[in-house]
N, C-alpha and C positions, 0 to 999 in steps of 0.2 A: 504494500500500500504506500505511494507517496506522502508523501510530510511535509508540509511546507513553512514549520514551523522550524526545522531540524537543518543542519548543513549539509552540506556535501565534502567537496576540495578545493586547496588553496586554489586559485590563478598565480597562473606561475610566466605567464606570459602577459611584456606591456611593448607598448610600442616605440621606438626610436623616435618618436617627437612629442612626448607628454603635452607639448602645449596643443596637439591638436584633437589631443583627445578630448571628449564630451566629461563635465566633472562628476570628477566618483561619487560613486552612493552605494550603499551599501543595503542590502546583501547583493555581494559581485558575482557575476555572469562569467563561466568558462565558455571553452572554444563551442564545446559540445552544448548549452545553453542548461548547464546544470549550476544551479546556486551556489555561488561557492562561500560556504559562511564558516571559514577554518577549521571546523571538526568533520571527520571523516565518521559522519553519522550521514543513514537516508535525506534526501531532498528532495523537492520536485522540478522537475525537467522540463521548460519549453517545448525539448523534443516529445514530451508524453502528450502534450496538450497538441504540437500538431501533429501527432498520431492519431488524434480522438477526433479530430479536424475541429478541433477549441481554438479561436482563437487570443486566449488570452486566460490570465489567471480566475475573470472575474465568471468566464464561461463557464471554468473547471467547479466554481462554489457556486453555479448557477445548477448545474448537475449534482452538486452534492447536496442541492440542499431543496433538492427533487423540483425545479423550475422549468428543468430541461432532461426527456427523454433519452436512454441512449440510442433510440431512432433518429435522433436529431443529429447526433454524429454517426451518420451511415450505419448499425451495428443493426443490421436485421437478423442474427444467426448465432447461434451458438458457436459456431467455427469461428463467424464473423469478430467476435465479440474475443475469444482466447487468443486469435492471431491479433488483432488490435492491442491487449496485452503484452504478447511477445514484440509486438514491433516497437515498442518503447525502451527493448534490450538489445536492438540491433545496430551496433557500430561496433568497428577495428579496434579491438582492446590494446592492439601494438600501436599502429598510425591514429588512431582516433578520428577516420573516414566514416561518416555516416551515411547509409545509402547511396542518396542524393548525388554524392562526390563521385562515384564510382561511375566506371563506362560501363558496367553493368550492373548495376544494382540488385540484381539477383546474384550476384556472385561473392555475397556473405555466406561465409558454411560454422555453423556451430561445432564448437569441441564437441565430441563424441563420447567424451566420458562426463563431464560435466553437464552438457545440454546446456549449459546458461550462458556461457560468451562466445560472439564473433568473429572470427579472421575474413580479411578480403585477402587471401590470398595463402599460400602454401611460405611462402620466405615471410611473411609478420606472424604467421603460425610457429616459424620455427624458432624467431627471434625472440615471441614471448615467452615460448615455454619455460626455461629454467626459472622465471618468474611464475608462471603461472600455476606449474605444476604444485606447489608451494599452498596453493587454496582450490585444486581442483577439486578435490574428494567433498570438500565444504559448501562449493559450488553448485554441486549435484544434489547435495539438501536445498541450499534457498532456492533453485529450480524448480525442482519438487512441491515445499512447499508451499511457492505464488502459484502454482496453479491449487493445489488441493486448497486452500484455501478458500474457494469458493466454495466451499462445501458449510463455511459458516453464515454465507449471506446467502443459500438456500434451508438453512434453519438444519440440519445433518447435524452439523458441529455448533456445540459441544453436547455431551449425549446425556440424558439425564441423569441426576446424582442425589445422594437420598444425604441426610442428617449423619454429621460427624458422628465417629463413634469413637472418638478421642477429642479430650480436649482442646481447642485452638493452641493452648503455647506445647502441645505437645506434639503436634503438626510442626515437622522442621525444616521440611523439604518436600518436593513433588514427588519422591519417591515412599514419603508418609500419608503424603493424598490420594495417589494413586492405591495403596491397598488397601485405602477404607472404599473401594469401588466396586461393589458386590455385581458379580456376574460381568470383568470388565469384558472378558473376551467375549462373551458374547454381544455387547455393546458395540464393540469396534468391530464385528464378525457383519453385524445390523447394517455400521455404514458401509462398510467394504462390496456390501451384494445389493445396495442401495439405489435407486434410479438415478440422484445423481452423478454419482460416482460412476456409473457406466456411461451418463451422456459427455461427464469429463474428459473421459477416455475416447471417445468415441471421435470428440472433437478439438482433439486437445494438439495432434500435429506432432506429437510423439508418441514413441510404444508405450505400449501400460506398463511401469515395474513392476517387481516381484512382488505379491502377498505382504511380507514381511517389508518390505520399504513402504509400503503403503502405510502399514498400522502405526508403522515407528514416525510416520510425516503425522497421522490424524493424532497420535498422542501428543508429537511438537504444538500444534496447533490446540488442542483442547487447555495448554498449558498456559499458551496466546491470549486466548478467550478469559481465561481465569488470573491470567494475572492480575488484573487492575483492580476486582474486588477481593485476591486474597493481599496483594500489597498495603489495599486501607486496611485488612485486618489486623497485619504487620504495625501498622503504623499505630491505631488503637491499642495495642499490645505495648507498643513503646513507650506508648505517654501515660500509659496506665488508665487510658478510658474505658470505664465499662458498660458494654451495652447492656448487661444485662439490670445491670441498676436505673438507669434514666432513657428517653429519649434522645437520641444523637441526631444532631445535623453533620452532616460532611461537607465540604466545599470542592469540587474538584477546578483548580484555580486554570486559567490559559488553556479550557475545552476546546477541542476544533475536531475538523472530520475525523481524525486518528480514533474521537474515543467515541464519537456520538453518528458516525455514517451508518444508516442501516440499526442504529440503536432500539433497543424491546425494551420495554417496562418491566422484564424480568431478567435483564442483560446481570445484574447486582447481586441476585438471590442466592447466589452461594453465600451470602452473608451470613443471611439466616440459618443456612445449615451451618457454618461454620459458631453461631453465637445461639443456638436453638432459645428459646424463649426469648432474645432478644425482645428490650422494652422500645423498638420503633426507627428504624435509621432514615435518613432522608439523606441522598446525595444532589447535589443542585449543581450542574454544567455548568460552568462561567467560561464566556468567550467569543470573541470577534465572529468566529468561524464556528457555532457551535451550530449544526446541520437540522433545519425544520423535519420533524417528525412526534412519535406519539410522546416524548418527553418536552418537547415544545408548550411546557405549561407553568405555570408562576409558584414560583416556591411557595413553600405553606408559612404563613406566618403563627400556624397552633403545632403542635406538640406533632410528630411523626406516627401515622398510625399505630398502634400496638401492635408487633409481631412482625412487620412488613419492611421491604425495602419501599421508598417511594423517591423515583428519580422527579428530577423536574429539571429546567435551566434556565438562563438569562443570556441572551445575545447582548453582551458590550465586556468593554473593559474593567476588570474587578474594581477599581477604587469605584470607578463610576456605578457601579451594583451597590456599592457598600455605602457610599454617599446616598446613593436612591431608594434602597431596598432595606440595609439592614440598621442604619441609624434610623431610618423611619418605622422601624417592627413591623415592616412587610416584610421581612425575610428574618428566620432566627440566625442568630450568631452562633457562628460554626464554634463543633464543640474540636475540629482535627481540619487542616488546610491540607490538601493533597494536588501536585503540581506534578503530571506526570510528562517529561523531558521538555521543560519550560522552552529549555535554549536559549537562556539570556549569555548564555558564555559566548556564544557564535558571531556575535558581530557587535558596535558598535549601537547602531540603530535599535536593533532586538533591547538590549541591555537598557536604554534609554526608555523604550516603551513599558517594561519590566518596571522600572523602576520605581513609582509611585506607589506599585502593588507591592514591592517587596520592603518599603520601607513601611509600610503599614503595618504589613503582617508584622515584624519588627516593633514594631511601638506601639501595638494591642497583644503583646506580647500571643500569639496564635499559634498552638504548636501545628507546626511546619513540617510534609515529607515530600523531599522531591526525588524524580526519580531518573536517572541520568542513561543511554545507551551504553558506555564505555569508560574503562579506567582515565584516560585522555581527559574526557569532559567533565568525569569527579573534580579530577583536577584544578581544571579550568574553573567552574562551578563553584568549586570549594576558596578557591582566591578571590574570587570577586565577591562572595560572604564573607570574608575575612574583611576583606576593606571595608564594608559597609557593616561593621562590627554588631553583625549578626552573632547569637549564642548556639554554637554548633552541638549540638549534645549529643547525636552521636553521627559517623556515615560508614559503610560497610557494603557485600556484597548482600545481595535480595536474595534471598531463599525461594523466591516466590518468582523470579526472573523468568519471563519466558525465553523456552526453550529453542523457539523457531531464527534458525540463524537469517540475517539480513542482510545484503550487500550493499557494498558502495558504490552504487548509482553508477557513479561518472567515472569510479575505475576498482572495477571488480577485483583485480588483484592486489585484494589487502583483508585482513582478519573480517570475517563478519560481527556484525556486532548484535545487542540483543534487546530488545524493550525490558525499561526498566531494570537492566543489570547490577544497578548499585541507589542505594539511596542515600538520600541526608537529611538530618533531621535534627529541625531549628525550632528553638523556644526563644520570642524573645530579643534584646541587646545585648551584650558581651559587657560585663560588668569591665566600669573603666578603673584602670590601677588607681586602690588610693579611696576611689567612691564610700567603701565602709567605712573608716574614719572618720569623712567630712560627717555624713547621715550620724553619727556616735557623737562626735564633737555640737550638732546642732540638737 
């Protein structure tokens, strides 16, 4: 799934006469039209949008936010619609030729072990390899996966799941979620002989893999699915909120299509198995981008049902919700801030936009989890809270990370990365040296 919230790669390329160039602005444009906002995390691509025959970003959230049919960009077919897919992974991983450039533009041939990158040609094939080879095997998963993944926007994935039969902090990994999954194999057995998954296949422009690569893509993905509500569960667990004592609100902060395209009113409810009696949660989308559908409805200003998850959201920018909505008690004040791959590290502008949200959360002291794709943008992430003497209380890897590897857009050959792989988690200002005294002294 594109992200256009997230970067891509540097531009490494400028031209011999700066002055003639048009002035920077940022998020920057590679050759290949992928954003380049310094972390080698997903982005979105120009080239995707005119593959879709979108001409422009506001097309692509004109589509997302259901205004615009995929009939409207030519996609009559299920073939139609997977090869439109693929054609948004079609350029020279060596030359970085796309189609277009080519005297024959049919004369891209995919790697044969991987299925997911390009050569035009037999000598940039042979010139990438000893790089390539290095992320082939890795390759042939995110391959895999972007296509089975449609298997969650035909409702297939994820498969149903009954009431923990261990307590939430005794859940420590996916591979403690996965055995509380009574009869999984026949679950995955259900999607595997499924209508979907044969029309997948049928239309999909490669052979069907083996059994066994199949089951091991739909458990990546069921992991996909559930991360976002076993992370807030993480994160409740962290600050020591308990749902089972009071009503909780959640805030999930900088929403856009990543978390709300194709979004159910039951997207959440592993919560509930996860906190069984739970006294009521309520998750509210905040964001520019956050995609009209059955959650497209105004937060509760009373108490969260009893027992239930209830999503809701707000299209704009958090301080302005918070100005609008929750200083006014149309919205309650979140009991947990969850900010899943914000991207304030990635550029200049982003950071700027960011800012008035993050210095609130900050001085309504709100405990804070954000959730970052890669050790690189903890990094990053984690220095720019330190300047704005943020109270870091803890960051680490997600236990809860999805499993589905991702690639780098604009150049495949480099580590996949993972939604949600590491978190941080802020309460608060950083007590300034000295503060306890002055307070003692007065």
């Amino acid at each position: 799934t594109a992200q256009p919230n997230a970067g891509a790669a540097h531009k490494t390329g400028r031209s011999k006469k700066p002055t003639e160039e048009p002035a920077a602005r940022a998020p920057d444009v590679d050759s290949l039209g992928f954003q380049a906002m310094d972390r080698n995390v997903p982005g979105l691509s120009h080239v995707i949008l005119q593959k879709l025959n979108m001409k422009s970003y506001e097309d692509y959230k004109s589509a997302m936010d259901g205004r615009k049919s995929g009939s409207d960009f030519g996609i009559r077919t299920y073939f139609d619609m997977f090869q439109k897919m693929e054609d948004t992974f079609k350029f020279c991983v060596e030359c970085k030729k796309l189609p277009d450039a080519l005297p024959d533009p049919k004369s891209l041939r995919r790697c044969k072990r991987c299925q997911n990158v390009y050569y035009c040609g037999v000598v940039c094939q042979r010139a990438n390899w000893p790089l390539h080879k290095k992320f082939c095997k890795k390759l042939k998963l995110v391959a895999l996966d972007r296509l089975v993944e449609w298997l969650i926007f035909t409702g297939d994935i994820p498969f149903p799941t009954e009431t923990w039969t261990k307590p939430a902090w005794d859940v420590r990994s996916w591979e403690d979620w996965f055995s509380m999954q009574e009869q999984l194999e026949e679950k995955l057995g259900a999607i595997m002989a499924g209508r979907y998954m044969t029309l997948l296949w049928a239309n999909a422009g490669k052979p069907r893999p083996e059994d066994a690569e199949l089951r091991e893509s739909v458990r990546r993905l069921v992991t996909d699915f559930h991360s976002r509500p076993l992370t807030i569960g993480l994160g409740l667990r962290l600050f020591g909120i308990d749902p089972l004592t009071r009503p909780l609100t959640v805030h999930v902060v900088g929403a856009s299509h990543v978390e709300t395209l194709n979004m159910r009113l039951t997207d959440y409810d592993e919560l509930t198995r996860m906190f069984p009696g739970h006294q009521g949660m309520e998750m509210v989308m905040v964001g520019v981008d956050v995609v009209d559908g059955p959650i497209m409805r105004p937060p509760l200003a009373t108490l969260a049902p009893r027992g239930r998850i209830y999503l809701s959201s707000y299209k704009g920018l958090y301080h302005d919700f918070w100005e609008s909505h929750v200083e006014t008690k149309l919205a309650a004040r979140p009991d947990l801030v969850v900010g899943f791959h914000p991207g304030f590290h990635a550029c200049p502008d982003l950071l700027a936009g960011w800012l008035p949200t993050l210095l609130l959360l900050r001085d309504y002291r709100l405990p804070v989890l954000f959730t970052v794709y890669s050790e690189q943008e903890l990094k990053a992430s984690l220095q720019i809270l330190v300047e704005l003497e943020t109270h870091i209380v803890a960051y680490a890897s997600n236990p809860f990370a999805s499993l589905r590897p991702e690639q780098v857009y604009s150049s495949p050959n480099k580590a996949p990365v993972y939604c949600s792989s590491h978190y941080i988690a802020l309460l608060g200002a950083e007590a300034l040296p000295g503060a306890e005294e002055l307070e003692d002294d007065d």
